[in-house]
C-alpha positions in Angstrom: 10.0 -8.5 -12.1 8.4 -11.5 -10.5 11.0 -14.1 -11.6 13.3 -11.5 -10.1 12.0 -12.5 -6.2 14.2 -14.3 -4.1 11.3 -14.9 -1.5 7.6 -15.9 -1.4 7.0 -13.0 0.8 8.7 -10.8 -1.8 6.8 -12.3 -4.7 3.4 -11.6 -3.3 3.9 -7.9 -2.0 5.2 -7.4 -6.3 2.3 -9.7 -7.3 0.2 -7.3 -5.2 1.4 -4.1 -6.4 1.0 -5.0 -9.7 -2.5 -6.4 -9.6 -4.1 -5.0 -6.8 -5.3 -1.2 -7.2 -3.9 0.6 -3.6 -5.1 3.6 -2.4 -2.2 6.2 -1.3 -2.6 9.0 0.8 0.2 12.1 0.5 0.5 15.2 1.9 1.8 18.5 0.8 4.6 20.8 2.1 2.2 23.3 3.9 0.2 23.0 7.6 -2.0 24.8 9.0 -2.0 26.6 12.4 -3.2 23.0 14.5 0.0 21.5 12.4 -2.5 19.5 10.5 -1.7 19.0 6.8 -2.8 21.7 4.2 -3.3 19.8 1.7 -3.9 15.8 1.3 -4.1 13.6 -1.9 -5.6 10.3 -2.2 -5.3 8.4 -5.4 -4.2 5.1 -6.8 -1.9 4.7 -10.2 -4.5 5.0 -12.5 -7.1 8.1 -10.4 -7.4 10.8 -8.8 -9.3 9.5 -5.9 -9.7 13.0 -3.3 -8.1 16.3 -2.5 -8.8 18.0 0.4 -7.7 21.5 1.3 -7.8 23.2 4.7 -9.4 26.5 4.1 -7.2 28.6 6.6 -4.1 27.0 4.8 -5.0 27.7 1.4 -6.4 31.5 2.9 -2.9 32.2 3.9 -1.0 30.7 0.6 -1.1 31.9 -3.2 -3.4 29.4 -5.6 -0.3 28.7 -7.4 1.3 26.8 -4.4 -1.6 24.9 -3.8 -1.9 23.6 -7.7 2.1 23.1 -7.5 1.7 21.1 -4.3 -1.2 19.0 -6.0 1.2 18.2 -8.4 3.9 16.9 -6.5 1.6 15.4 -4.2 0.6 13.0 -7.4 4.0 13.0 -8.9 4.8 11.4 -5.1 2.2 8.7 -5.5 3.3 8.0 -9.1 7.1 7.5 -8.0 5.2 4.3 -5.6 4.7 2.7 -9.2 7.7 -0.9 -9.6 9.2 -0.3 -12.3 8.8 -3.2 -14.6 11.9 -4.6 -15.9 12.4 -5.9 -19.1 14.2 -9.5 -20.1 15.2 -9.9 -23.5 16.0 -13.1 -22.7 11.9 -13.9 -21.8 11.0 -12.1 -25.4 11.9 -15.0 -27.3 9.4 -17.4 -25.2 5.8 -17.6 -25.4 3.0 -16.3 -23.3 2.1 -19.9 -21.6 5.8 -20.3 -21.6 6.2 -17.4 -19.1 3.0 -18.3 -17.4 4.6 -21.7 -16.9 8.1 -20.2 -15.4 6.4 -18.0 -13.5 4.2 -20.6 -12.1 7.1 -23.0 -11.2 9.1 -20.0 -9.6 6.1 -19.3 -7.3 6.4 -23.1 -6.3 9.8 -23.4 -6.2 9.3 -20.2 -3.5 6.8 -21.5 -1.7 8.2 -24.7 -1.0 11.5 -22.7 0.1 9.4 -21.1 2.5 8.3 -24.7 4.2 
């Protein structure tokens, strides 16, 4: 995915996704009678980092909607995930190998940028 990036600026917002944990903050379908969100989820990839429920929302909605809005709520943050993308062609090379092309592509980028 890296060796993929035509730009340095596009190299370091993959390089970030991939290595540094985000927080993301969704909301579900529902408001409540302020039009405030009913429901908002915070989490990163790998946890579940907060939920928080209005009370009058979830007083005028079945439980079912609420754990079927959690759901999608995560399913939303999960879909934020890149998608690695798999070479072939880099299977035959060795770890320090890629290390090594990935390092001279990061250069190569940065001196593009200058």
């Amino acid at each position: 995915m890296l060796l993929q990036k035509r730009t340095y600026d596009e190299f370091r917002a993959a390089w970030n996704s991939l290595y540094i944990e985000t927080a993301f903050t969704v909301h579900g379908p529902g408001y409540n009678q302020y039009d405030e969100p009913g429901l908002t989820v915070t989490a990163t990839w790998s946890a579940l980092l907060s939920i928080a429920i209005d009370r009058s929302w979830a007083a005028t909605v079945d439980g079912t909607v609420i754990a079927q809005d959690i759901v999608e709520c995560c399913d939303r943050i999960r879909a934020k995930k890149p998608e690695l993308v798999r070479d072939t062609s880099l299977d035959r090379e060795s770890d320090q190998e890629l290390v090594d092309r990935l390092v001279r592509h990061e250069q190569q980028l940065i001196r593009n940028e200058l």
